[in-house]
Each structure stands twice: as structure tokens, then as C-alpha cells.
TORVEXFI-186046 format. One record per residue: residue in three letters; residue number from 1; z, y, x of N, C-alpha, C, CB in turn. Coordinates in Angstrom, 2 decimals, padded with zeros to 5 digits. Atoms other than C-alpha are relative to their C-alpha. Glycine has a CB too. Example, Ala and Ser with C-alpha at 12.3 -4.5 7.8 and 13.67 -1.06 7.14 Angstrom:
BEGIN
{tornu=ala&tise=1&npz=000.00&npy=-001.19&npx=000.89&capz=007.80&capy=-004.50&capx=012.30&cpz=000.00&cpy=001.20&cpx=000.90&cbpz=001.25&cbpy=000.03&cbpx=-000.99}
{tornu=ser&tise=2&npz=-000.06&npy=-001.19&npx=-000.82&capz=007.14&capy=-001.06&capx=013.67&cpz=000.73&cpy=001.09&cpx=-000.77&cbpz=-001.42&cbpy=000.46&cbpx=000.41}
! end
This chain:
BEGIN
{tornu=unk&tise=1&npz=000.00&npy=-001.19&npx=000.81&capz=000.00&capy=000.00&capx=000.00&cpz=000.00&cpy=001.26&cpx=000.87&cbpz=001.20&cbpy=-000.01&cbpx=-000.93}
{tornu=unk&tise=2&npz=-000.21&npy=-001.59&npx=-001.28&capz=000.80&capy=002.52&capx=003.08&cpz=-001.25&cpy=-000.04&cpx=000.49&cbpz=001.27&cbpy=-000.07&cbpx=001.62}
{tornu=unk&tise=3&npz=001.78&npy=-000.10&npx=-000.62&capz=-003.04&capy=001.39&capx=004.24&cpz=-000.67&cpy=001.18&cpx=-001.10&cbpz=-001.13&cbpy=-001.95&cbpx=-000.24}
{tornu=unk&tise=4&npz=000.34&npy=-000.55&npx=001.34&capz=-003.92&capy=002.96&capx=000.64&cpz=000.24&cpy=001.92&cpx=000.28&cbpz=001.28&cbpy=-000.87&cbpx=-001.38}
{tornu=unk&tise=5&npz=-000.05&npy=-000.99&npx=-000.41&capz=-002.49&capy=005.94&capx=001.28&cpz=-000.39&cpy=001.04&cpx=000.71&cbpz=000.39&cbpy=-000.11&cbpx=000.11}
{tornu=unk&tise=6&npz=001.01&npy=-001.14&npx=-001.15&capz=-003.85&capy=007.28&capx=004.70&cpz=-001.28&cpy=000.28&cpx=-000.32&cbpz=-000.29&cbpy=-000.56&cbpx=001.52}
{tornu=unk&tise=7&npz=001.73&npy=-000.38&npx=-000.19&capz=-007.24&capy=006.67&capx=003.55&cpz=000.17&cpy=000.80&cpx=-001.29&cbpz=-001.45&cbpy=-001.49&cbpx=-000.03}
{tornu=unk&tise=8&npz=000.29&npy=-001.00&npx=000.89&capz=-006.83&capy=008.74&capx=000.31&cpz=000.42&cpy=001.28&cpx=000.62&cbpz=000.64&cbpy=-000.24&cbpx=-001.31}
{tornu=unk&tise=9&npz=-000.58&npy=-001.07&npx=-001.23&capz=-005.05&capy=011.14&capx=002.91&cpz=-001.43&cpy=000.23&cpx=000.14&cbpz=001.03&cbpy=-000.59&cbpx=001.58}
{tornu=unk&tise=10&npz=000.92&npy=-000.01&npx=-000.90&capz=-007.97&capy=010.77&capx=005.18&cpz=-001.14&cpy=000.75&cpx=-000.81&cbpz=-000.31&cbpy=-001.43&cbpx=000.55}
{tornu=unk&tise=11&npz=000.83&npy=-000.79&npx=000.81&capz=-010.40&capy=011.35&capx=002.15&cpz=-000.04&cpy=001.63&cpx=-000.04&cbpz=000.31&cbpy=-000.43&cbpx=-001.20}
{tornu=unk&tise=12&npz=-000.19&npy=-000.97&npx=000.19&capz=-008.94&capy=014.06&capx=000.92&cpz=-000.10&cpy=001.36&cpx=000.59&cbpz=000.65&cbpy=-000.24&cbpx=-000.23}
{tornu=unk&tise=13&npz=-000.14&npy=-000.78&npx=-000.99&capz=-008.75&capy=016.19&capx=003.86&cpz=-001.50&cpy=000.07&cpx=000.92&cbpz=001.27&cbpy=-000.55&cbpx=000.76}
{tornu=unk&tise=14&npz=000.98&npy=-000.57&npx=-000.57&capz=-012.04&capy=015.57&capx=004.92&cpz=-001.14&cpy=001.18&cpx=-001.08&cbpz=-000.68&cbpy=-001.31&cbpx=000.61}
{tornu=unk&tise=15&npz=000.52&npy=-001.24&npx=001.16&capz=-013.20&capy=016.65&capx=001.16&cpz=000.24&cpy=001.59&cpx=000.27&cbpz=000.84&cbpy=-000.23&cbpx=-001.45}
{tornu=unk&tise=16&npz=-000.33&npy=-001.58&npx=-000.07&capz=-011.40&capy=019.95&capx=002.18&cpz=-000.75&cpy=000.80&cpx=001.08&cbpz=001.56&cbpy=000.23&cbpx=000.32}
{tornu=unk&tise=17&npz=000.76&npy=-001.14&npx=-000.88&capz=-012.89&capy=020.83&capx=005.25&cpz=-001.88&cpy=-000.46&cpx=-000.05&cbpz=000.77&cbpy=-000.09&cbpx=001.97}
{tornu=unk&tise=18&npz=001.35&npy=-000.12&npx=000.13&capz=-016.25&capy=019.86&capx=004.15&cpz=-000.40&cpy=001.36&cpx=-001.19&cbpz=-000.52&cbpy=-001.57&cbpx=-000.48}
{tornu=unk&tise=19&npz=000.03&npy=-001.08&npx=001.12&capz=-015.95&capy=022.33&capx=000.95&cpz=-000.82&cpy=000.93&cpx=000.96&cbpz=001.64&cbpy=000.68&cbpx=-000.67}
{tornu=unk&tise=20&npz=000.78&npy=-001.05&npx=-000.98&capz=-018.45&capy=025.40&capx=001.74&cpz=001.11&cpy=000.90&cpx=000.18&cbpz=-001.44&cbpy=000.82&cbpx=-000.62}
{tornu=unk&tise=21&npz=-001.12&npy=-000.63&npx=-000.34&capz=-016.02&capy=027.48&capx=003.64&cpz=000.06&cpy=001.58&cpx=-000.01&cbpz=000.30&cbpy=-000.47&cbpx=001.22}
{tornu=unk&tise=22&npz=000.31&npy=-000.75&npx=-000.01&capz=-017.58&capy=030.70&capx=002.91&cpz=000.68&cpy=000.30&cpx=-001.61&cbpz=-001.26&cbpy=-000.02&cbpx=000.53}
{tornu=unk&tise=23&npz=-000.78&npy=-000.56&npx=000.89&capz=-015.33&capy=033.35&capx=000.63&cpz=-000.60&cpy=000.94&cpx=-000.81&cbpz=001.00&cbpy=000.50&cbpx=000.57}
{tornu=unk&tise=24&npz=000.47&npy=-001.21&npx=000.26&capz=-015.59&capy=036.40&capx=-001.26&cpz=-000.56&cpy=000.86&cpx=000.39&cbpz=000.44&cbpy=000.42&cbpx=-000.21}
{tornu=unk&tise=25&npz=000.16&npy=-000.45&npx=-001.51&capz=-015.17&capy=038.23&capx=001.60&cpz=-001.51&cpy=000.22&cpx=000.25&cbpz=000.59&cbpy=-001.18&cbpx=001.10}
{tornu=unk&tise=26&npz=000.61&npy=000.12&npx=-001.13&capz=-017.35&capy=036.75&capx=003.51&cpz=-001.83&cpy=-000.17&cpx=-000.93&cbpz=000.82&cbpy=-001.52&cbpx=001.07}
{tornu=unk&tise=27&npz=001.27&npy=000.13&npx=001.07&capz=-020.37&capy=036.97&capx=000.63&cpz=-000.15&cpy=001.97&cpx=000.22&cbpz=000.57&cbpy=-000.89&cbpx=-002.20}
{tornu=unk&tise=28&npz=000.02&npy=-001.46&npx=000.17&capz=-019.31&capy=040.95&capx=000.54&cpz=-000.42&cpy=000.43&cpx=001.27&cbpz=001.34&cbpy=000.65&cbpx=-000.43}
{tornu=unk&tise=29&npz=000.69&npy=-000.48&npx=-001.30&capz=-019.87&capy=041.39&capx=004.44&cpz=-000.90&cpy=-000.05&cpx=000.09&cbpz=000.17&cbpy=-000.35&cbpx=000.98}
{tornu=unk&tise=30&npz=001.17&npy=-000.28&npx=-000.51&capz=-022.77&capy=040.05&capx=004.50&cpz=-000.72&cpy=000.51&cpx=-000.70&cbpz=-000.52&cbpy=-000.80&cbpx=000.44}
{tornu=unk&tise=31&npz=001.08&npy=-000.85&npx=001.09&capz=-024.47&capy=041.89&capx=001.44&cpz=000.42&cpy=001.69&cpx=000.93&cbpz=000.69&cbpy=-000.11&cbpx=-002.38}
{tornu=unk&tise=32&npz=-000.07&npy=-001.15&npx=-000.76&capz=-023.07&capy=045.06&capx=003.82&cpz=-000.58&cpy=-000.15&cpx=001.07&cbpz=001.14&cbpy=000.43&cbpx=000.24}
{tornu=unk&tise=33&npz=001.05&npy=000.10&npx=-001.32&capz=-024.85&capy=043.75&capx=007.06&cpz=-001.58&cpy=000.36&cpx=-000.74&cbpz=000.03&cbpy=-001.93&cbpx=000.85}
{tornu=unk&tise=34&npz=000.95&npy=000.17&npx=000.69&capz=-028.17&capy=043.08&capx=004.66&cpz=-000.48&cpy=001.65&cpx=-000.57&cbpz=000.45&cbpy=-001.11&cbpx=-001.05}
{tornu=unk&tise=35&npz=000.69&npy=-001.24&npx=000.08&capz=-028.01&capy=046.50&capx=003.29&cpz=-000.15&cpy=001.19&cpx=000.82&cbpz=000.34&cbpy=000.40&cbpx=-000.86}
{tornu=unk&tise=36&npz=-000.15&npy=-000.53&npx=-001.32&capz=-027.08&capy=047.70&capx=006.55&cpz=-001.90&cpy=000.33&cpx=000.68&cbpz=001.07&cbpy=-001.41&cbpx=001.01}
{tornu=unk&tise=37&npz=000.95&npy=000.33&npx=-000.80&capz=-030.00&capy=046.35&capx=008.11&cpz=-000.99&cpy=001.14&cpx=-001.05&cbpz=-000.33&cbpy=-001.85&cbpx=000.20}
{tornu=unk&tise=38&npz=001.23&npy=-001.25&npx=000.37&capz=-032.32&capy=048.07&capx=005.04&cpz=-000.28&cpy=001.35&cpx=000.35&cbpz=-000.01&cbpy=000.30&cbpx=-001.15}
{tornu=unk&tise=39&npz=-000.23&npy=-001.30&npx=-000.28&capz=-030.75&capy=051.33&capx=005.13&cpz=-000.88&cpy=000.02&cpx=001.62&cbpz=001.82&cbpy=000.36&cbpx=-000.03}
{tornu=unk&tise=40&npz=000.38&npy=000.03&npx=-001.16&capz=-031.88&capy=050.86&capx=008.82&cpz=-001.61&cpy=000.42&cpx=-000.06&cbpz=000.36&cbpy=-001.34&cbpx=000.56}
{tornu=unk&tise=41&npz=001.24&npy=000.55&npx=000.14&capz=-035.19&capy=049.82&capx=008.55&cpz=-001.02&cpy=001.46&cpx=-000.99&cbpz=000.30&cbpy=-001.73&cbpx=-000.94}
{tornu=unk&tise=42&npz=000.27&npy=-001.15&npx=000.42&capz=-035.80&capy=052.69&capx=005.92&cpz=-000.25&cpy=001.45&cpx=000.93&cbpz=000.97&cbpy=000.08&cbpx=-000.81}
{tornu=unk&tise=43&npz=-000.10&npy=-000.76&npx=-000.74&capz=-034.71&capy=055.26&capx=008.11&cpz=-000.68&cpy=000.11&cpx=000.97&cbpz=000.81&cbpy=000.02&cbpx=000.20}
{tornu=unk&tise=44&npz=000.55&npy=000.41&npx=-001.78&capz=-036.46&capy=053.83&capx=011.16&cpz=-001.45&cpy=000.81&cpx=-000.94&cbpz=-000.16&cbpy=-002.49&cbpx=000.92}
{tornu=unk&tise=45&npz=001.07&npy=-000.53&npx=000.96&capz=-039.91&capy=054.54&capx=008.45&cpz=-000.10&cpy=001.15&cpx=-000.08&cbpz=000.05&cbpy=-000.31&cbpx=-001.19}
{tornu=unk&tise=46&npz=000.58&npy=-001.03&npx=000.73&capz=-039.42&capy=057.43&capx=006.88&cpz=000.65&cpy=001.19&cpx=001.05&cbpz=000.45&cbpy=000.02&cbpx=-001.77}
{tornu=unk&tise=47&npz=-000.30&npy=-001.50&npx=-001.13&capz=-038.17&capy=060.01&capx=010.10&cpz=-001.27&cpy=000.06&cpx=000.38&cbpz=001.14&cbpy=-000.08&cbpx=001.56}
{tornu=unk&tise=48&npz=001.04&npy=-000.54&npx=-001.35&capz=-040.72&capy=061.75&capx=012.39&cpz=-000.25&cpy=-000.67&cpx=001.23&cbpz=000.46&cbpy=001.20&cbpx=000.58}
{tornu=unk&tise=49&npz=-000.01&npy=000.87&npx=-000.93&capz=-041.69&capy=059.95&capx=015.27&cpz=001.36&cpy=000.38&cpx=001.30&cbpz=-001.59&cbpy=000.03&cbpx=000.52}
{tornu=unk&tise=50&npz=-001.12&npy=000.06&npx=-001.18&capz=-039.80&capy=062.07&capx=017.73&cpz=001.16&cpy=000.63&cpx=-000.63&cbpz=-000.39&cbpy=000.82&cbpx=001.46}
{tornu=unk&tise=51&npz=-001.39&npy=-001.22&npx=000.17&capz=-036.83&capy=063.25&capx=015.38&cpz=001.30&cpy=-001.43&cpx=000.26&cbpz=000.12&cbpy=001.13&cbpx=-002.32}
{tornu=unk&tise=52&npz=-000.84&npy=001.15&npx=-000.35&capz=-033.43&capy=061.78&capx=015.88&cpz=000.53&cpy=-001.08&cpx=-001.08&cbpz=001.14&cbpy=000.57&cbpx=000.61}
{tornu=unk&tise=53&npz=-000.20&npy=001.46&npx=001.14&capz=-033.16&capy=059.70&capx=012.53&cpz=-000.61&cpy=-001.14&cpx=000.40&cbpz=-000.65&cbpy=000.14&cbpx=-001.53}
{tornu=unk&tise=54&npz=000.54&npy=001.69&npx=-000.60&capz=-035.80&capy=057.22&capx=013.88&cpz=-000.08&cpy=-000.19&cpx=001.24&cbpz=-001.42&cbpy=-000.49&cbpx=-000.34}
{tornu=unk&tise=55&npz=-000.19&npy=000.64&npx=-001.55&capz=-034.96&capy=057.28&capx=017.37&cpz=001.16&cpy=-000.11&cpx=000.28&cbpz=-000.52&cbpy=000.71&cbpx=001.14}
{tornu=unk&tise=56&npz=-001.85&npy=-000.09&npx=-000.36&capz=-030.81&capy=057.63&capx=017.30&cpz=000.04&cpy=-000.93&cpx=-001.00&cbpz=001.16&cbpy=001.65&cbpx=-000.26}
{tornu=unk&tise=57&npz=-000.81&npy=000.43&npx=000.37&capz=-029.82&capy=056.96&capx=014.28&cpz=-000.05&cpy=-001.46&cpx=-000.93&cbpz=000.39&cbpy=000.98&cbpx=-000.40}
{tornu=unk&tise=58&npz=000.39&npy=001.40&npx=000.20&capz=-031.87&capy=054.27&capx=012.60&cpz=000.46&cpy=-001.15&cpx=000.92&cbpz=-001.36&cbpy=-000.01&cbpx=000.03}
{tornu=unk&tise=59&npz=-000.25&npy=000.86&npx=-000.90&capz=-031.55&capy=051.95&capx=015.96&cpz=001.20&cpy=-000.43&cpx=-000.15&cbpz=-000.21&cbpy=000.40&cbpx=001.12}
{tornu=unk&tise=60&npz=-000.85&npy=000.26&npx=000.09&capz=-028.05&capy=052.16&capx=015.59&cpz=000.88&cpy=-000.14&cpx=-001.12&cbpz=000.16&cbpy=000.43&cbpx=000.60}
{tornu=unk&tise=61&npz=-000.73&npy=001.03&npx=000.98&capz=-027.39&capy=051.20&capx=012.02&cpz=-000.82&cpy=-001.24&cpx=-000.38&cbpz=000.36&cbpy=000.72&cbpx=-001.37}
{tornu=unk&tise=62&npz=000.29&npy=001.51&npx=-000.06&capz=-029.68&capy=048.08&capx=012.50&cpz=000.91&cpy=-000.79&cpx=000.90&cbpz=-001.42&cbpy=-000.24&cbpx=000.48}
{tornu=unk&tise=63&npz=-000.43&npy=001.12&npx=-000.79&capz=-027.68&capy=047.07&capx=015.36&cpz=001.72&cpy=000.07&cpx=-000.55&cbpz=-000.37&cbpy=000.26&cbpx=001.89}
{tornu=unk&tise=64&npz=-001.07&npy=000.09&npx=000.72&capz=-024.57&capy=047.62&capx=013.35&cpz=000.10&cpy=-001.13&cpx=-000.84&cbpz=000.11&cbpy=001.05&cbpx=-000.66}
{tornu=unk&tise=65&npz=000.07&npy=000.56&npx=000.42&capz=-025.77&capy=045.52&capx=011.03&cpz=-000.27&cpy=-001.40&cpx=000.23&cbpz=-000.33&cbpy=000.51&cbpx=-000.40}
{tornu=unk&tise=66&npz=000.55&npy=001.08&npx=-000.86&capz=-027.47&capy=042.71&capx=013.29&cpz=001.26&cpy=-000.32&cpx=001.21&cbpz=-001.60&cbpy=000.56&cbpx=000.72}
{tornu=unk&tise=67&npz=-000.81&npy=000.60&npx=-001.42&capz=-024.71&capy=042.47&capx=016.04&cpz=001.49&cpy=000.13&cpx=-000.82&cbpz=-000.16&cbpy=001.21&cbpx=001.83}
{tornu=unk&tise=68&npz=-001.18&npy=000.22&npx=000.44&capz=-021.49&capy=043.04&capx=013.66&cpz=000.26&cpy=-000.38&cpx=-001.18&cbpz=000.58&cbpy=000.83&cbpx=000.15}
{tornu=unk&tise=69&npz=-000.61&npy=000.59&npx=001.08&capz=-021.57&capy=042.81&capx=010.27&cpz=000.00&cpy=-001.33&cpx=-000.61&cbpz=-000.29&cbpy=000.61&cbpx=-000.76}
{tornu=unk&tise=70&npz=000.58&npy=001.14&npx=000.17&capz=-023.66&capy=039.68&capx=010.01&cpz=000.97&cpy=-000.80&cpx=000.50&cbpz=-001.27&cbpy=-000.14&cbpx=000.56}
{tornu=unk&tise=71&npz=-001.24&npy=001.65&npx=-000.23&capz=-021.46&capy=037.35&capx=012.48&cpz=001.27&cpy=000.26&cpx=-000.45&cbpz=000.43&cbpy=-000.57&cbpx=001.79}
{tornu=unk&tise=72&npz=-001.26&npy=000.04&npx=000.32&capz=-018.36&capy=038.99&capx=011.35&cpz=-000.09&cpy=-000.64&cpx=-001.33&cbpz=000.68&cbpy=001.33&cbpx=000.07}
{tornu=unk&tise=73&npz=000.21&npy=000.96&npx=001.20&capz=-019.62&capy=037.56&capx=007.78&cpz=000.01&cpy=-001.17&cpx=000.04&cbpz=-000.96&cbpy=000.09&cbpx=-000.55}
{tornu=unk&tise=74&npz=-000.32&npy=001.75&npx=-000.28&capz=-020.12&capy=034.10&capx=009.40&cpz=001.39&cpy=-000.03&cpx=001.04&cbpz=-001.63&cbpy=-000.95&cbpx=001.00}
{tornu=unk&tise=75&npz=-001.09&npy=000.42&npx=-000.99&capz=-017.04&capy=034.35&capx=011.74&cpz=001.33&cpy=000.01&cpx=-000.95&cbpz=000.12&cbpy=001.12&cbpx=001.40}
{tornu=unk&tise=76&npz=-001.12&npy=000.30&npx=000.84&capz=-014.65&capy=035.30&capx=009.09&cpz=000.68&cpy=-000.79&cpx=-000.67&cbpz=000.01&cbpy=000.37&cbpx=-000.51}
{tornu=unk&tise=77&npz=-000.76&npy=001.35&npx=000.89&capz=-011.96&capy=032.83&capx=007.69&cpz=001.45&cpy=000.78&cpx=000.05&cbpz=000.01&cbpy=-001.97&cbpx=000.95}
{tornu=unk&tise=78&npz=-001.71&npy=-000.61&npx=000.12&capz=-008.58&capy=033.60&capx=006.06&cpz=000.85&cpy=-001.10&cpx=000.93&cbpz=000.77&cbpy=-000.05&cbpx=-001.99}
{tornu=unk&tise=79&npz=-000.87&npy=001.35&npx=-001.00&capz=-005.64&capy=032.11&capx=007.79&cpz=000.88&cpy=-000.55&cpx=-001.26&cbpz=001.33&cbpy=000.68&cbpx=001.67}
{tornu=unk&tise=80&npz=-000.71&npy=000.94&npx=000.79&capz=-003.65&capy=029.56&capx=006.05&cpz=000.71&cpy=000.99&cpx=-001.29&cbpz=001.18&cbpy=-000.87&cbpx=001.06}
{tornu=unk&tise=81&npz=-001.05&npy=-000.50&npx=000.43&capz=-000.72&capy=031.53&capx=004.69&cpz=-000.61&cpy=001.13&cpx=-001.08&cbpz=000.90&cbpy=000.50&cbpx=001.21}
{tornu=unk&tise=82&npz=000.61&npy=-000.86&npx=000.58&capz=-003.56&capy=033.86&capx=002.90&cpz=-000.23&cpy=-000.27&cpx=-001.38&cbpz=-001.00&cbpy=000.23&cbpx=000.62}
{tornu=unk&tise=83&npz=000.85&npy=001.13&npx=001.12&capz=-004.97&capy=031.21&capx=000.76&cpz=000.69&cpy=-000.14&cpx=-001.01&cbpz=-000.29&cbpy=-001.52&cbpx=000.44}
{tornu=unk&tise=84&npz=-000.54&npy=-000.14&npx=001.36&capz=-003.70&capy=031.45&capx=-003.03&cpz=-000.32&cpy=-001.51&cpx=-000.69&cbpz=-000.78&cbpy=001.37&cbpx=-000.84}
! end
């Protein structure tokens, strides 16, 4: 009967960390990287060639969006004690 046990243990626990581990959160970051990146992408378009919207400031809300918000969307996980 104690064999019985570990493996519904064993189950159970792998059921959990297979669950998709992706949160609220982590759905809301990345719709802010995503519109990050547009806003970007827009901006990069519609400035002047040499003004500083598409040479400053565009560049640097794509890479806002591409180098932070994105993996912080896949890197994020609550810690234990968070979890309701």
C-alpha cells in the first residue's frame, strides 16, 4: 500500500510541474514587450530619416522591448509563498 502511495505522489507532482507554467503576469508582460516592440517599429516609420525619433528613440524602445520585456515575460515565476 506505501508502493501505492509514492507513485500517486510521484504522479501528482509531475502533473504539477508539467501544468503550463505561464501566469497572468507573465501573459501581461508580454502583451507590453509586443506592443513595445510596435510602438517601436511605428516610430522607427513614421520620423524623418535624420530626426531623433527614428534614430534615438525608436531603436531604443524596440530594444526595450526585445532584450527586457520579452524574457522577463518568459523568465518570470512567482515564488512559492505567492501562490493562492
Amino acid at each position: 500500500m506505501a508502493v501505492n502511495l509514492k507513485k500517486t505522489s510521484l504522479k501528482q507532482k509531475m502533473s504539477r510541474r508539467s501544468a503550463l507554467p505561464f501566469t497572468r503576469e507573465n501573459y501581461i508582460l508580454f502583451f507590453i514587450g509586443v506592443a513595445l516592440i510596435l510602438i517601436g517599429y511605428v516610430a522607427l516609420a513614421s520620423g524623418t530619416v535624420n530626426g531623433i525619433l527614428s534614430l534615438t528613440l525608436a531603436p531604443i524602445i524596440l530594444c526595450l522591448g526585445y532584450l527586457i520585456a520579452i524574457p522577463a515575460a518568459l523568465i518570470y515565476r512567482k515564488k512559492n509563498g505567492e501562490d493562492a
